[in-house]
Backbone bond lengths (Angstrom), bond angles and torsions (degrees), N, CA, C in turn:
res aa  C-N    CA-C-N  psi(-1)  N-CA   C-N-CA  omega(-1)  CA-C   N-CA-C  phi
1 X - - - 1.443 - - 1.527 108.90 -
2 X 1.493 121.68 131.94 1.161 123.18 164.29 1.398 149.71 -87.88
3 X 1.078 123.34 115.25 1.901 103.98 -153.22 1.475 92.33 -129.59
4 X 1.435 100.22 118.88 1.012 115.40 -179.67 1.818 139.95 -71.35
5 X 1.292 140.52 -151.94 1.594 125.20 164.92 1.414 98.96 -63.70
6 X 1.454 109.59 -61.47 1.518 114.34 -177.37 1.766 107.23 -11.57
7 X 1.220 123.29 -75.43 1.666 112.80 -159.96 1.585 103.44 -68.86
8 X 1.454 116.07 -34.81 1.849 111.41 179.26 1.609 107.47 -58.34
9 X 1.389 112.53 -22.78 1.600 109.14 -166.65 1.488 104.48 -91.61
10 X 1.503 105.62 -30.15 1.470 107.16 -173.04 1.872 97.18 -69.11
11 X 1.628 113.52 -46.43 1.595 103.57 -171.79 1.488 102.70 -61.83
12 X 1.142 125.66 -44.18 1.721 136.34 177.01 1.471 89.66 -38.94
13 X 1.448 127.25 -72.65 1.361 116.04 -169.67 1.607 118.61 -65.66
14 X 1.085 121.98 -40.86 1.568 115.61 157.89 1.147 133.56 -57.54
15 X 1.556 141.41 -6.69 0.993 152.97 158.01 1.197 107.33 -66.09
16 X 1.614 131.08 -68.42 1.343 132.46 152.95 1.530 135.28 0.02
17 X 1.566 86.94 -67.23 1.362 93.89 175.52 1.316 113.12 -68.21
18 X 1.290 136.38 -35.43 1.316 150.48 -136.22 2.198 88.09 -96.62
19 X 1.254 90.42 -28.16 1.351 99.73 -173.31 1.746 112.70 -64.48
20 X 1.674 93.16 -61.01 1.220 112.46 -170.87 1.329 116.54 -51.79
21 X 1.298 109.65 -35.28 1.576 129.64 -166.51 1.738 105.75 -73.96
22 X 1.485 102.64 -41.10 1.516 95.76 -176.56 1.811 108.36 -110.69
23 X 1.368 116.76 31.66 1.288 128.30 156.69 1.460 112.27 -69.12
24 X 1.246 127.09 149.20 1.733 119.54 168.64 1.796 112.03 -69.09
25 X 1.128 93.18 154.88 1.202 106.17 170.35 1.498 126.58 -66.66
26 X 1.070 110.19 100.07 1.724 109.47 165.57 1.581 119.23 -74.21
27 X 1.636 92.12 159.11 1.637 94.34 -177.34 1.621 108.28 -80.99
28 X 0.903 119.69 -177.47 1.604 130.73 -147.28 1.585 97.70 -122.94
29 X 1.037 160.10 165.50 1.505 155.65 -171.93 1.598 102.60 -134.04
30 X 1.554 103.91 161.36 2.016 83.37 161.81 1.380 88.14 -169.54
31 X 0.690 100.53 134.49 1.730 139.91 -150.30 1.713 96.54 -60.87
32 X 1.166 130.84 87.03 1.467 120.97 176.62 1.680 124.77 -72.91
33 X 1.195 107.29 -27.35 1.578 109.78 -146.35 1.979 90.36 -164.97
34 X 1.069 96.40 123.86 2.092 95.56 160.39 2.171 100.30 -147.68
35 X 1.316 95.64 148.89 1.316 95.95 -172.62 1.752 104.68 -151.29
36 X 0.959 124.99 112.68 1.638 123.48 161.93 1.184 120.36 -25.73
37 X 1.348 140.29 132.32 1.223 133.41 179.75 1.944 110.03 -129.23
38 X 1.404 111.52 30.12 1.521 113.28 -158.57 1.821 91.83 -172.14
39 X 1.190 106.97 166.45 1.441 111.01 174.24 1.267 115.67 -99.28
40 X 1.449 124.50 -3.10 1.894 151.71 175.24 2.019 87.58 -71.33
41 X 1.274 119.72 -42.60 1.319 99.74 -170.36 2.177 105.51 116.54
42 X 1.247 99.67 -23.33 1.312 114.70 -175.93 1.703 108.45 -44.65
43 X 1.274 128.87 104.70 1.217 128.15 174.78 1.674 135.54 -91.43
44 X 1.185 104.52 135.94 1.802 94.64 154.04 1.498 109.91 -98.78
45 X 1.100 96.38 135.66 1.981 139.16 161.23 1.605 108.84 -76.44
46 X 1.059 115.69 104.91 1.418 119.19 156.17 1.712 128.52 -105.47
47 X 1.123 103.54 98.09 1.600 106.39 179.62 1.320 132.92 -124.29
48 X 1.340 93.71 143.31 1.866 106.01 -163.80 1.871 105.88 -85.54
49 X 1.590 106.20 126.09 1.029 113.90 -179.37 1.473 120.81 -114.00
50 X 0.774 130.47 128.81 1.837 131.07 -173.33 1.209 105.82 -91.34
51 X 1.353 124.87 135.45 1.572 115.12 170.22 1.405 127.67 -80.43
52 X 1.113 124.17 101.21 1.731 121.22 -158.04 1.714 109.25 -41.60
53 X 1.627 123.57 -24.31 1.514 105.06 -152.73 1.346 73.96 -138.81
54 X 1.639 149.82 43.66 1.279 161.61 129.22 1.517 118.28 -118.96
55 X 1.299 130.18 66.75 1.488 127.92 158.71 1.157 95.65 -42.12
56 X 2.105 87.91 158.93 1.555 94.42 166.07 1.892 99.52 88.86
57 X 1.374 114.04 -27.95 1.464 98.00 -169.12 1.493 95.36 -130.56
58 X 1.621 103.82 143.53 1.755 111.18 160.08 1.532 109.64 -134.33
59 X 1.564 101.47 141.34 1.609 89.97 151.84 1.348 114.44 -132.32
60 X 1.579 99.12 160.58 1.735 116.52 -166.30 1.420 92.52 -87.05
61 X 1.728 109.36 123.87 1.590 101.31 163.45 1.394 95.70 -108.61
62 X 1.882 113.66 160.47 1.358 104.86 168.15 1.851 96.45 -131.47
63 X 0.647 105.27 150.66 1.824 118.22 -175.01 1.838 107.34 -139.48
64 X 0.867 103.60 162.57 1.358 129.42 168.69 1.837 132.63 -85.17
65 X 1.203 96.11 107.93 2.050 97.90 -170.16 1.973 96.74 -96.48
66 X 0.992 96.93 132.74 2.064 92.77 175.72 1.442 89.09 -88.20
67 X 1.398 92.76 173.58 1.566 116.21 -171.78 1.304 101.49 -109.45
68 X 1.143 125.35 169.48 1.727 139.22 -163.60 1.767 95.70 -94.98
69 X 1.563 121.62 -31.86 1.239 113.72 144.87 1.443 150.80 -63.05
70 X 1.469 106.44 -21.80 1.359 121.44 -179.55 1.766 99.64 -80.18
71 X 1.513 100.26 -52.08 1.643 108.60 -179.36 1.735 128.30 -63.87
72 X 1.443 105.51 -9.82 1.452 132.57 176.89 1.971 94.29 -90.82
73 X 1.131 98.25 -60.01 1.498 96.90 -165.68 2.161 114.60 -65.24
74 X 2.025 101.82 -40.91 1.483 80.33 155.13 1.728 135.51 -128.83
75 X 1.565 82.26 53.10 1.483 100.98 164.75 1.771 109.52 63.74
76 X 0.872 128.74 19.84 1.668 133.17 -156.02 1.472 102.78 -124.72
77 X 1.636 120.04 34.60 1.372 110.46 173.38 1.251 153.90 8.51
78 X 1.611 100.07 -77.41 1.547 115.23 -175.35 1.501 96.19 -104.50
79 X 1.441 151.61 64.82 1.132 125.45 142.56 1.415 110.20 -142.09
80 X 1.463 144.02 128.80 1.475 140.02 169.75 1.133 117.29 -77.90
81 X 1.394 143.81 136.88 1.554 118.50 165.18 1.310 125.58 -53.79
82 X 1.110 111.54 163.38 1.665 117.61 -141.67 2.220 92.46 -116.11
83 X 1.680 97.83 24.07 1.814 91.48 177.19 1.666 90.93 -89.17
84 X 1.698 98.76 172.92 1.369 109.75 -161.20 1.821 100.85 170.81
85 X 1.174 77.26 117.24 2.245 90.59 180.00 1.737 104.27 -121.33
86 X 1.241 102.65 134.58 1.363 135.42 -165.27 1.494 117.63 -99.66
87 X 1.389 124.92 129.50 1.617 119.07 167.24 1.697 109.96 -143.20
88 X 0.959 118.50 117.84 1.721 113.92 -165.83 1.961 84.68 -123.31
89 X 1.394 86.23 148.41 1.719 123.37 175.69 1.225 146.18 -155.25
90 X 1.018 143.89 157.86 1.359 144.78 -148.89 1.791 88.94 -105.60
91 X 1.606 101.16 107.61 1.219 92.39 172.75 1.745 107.66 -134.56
92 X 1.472 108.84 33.31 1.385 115.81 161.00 1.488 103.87 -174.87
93 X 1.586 106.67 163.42 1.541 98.44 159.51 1.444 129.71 -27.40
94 X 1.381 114.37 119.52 1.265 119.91 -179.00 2.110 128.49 -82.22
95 X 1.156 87.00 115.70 1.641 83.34 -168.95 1.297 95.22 -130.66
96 X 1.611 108.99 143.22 1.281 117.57 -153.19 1.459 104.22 -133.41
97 X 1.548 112.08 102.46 1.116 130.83 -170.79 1.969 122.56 -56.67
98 X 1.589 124.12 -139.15 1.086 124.91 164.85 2.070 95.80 -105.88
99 X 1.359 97.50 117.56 1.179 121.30 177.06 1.005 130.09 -118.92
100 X 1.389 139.45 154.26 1.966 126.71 -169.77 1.721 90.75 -102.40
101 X 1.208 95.97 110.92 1.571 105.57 170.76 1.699 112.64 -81.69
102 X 1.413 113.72 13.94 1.830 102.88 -176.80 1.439 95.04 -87.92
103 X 1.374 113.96 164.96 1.576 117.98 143.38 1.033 145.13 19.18
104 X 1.443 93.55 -65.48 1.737 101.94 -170.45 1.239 112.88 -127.05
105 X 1.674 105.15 32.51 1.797 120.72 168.70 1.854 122.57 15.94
106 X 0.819 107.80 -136.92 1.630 98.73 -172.60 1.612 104.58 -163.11
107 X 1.155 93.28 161.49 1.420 118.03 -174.14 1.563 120.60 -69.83
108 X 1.182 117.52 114.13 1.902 104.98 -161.71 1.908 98.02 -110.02
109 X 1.054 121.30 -10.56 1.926 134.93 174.66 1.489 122.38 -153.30
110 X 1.001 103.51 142.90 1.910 115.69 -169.75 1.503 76.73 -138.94
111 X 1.749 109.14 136.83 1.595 127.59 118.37 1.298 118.42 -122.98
112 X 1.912 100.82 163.22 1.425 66.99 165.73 1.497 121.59 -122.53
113 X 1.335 116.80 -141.77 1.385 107.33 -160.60 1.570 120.04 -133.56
114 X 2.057 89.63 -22.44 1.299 116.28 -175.22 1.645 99.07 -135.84
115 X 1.586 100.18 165.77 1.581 112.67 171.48 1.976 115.91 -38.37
116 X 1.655 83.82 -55.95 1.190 115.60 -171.78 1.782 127.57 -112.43
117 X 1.274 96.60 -64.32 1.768 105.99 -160.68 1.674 100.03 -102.32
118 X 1.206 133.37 21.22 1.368 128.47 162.64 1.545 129.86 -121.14
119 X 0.786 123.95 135.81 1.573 112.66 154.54 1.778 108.78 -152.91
120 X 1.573 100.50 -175.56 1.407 99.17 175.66 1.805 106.67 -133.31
121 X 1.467 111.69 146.05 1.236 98.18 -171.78 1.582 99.05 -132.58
122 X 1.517 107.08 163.81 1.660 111.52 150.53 1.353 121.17 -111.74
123 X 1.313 119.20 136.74 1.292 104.31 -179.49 1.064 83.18 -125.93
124 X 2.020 107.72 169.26 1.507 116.93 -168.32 2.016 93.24 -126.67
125 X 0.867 108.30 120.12 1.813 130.70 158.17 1.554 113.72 -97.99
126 X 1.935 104.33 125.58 1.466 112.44 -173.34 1.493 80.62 -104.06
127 X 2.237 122.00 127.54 0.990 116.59 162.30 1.755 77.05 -76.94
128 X 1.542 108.65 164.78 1.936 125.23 152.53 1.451 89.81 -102.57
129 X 1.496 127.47 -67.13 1.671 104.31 -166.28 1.567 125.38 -29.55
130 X 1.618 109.50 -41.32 1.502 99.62 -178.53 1.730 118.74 -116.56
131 X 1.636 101.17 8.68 1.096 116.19 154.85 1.891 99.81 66.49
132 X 1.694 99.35 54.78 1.495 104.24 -175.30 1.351 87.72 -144.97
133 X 1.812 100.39 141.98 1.342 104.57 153.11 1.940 138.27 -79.26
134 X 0.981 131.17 145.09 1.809 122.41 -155.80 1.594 84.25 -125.01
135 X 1.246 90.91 124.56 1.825 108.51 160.38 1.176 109.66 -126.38
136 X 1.522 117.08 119.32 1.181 131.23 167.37 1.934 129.44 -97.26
137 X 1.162 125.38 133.34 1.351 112.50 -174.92 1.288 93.98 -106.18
138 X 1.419 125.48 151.14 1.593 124.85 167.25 1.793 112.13 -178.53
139 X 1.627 85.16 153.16 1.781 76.37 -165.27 1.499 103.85 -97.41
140 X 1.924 96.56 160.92 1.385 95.67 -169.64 1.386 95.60 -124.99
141 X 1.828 100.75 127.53 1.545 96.86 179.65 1.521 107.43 -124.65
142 X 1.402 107.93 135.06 1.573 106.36 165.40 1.679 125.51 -17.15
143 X 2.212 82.56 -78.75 1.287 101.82 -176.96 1.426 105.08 -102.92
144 X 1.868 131.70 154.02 0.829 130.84 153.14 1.906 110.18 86.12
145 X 1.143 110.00 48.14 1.385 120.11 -158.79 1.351 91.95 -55.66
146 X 1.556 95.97 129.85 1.810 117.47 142.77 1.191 139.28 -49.43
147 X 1.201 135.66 167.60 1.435 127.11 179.54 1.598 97.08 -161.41
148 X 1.112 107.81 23.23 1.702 128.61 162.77 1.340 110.49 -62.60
149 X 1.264 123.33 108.95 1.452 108.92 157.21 1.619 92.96 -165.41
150 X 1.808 109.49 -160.36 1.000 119.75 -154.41 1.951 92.24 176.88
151 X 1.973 89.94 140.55 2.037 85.74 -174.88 1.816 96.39 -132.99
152 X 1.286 117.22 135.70 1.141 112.34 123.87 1.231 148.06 -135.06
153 X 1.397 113.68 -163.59 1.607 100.51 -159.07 1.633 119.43 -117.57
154 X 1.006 165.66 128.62 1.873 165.55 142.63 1.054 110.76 -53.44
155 X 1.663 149.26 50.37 1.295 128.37 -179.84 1.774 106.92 -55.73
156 X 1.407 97.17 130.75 1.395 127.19 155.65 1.773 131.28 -63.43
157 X 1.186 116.76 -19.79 1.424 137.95 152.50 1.092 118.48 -40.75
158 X 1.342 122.34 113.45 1.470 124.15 -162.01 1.324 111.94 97.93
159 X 1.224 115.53 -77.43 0.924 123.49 -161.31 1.436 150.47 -68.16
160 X 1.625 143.17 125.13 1.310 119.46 178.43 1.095 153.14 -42.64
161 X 1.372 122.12 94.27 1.344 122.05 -142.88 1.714 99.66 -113.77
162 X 1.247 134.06 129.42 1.235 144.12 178.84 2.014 109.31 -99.50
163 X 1.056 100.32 83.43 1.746 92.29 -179.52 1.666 105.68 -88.19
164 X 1.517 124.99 121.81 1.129 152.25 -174.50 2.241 95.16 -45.01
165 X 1.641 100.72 -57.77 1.405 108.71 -150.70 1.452 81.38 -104.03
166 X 1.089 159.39 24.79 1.251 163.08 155.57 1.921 106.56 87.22
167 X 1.345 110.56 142.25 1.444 112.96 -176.82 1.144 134.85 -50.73
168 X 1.025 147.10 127.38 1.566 138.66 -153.79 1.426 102.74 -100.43
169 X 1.626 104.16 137.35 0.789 118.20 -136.94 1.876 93.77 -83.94
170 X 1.156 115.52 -169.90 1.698 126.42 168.31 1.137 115.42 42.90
171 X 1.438 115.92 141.63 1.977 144.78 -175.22 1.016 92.00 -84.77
């Protein structure tokens, strides 16, 4: 029996989906503020992001959009640069969802930057010693790794803090 691309492409495409669906949820962005910064048209994007499993907190990322002139003039279509500066704040009661309390915390926004091999992300790190939340922005490249990024911080100190799964324990 012969089975052609047709059924490998169809499982290729069902895998996908199957993927997407049981990926976590990222937060959603929304576009606050964009402004030209060049006479090409080349913009920064500033957008406010909510942390899906931290109410109570946003941070403003701002990144860079090219212009249809800049991308005409050096031929490089599909890719934006991948810089990006970060400011996160307490802008409601803070309630503190199911979160990865290890190390190397998790990713709370992805865009991307390229067709393929770019994007930019924030991920959120709970220090407990100083009892602050860490948002980091930084780009992620296939090839040719970045070392672009930018952090800030929410200390929780002081403040009323509502943890969903109860506070973890030890400094």
């Amino acid at each position: 029996m012969f089975r052609g691309p047709s059924r490998s492409l169809n499982a290729a495409a069902g895998l996908l989906v199957l993927a997407a669906l049981l990926a976590p949820a990222a937060a959603a962005a929304e576009q606050v503020g964009r402004f030209s910064n060049d006479w090409t048209g080349n913009g920064l994007e500033v957008q406010a992001v909510a942390d899906p499993e931290v109410k109570g907190v946003t941070c403003h990322v701002v990144d860079f959009d090219r212009s249809l002139i800049d991308r005409l003039s050096k031929g490089n279509w599909f890719e934006d640069p991948s810089n990006a500066s970060i400011a996160c704040r307490q802008t409601g009661p803070i309630v503190i969802g199911n979160i990865n309390l290890g190390r190397g915390g998790e990713d709370v926004f992805s865009a991307r930057k390229s067709l393929v091999f770019k994007s930019i992300a924030v991920r959120r790190i709970y220090d407990r010693t100083n009892d602050t939340l860490v948002y980091v922005v930084y780009s992620r490249q296939v090839t040719d790794a970045s070392a672009k990024m930018a952090i800030s911080t929410v200390p929780l100190w002081g403040t009323e803090v509502e943890w969903t799964r109860g506070k973890p324990e030890g400094r």
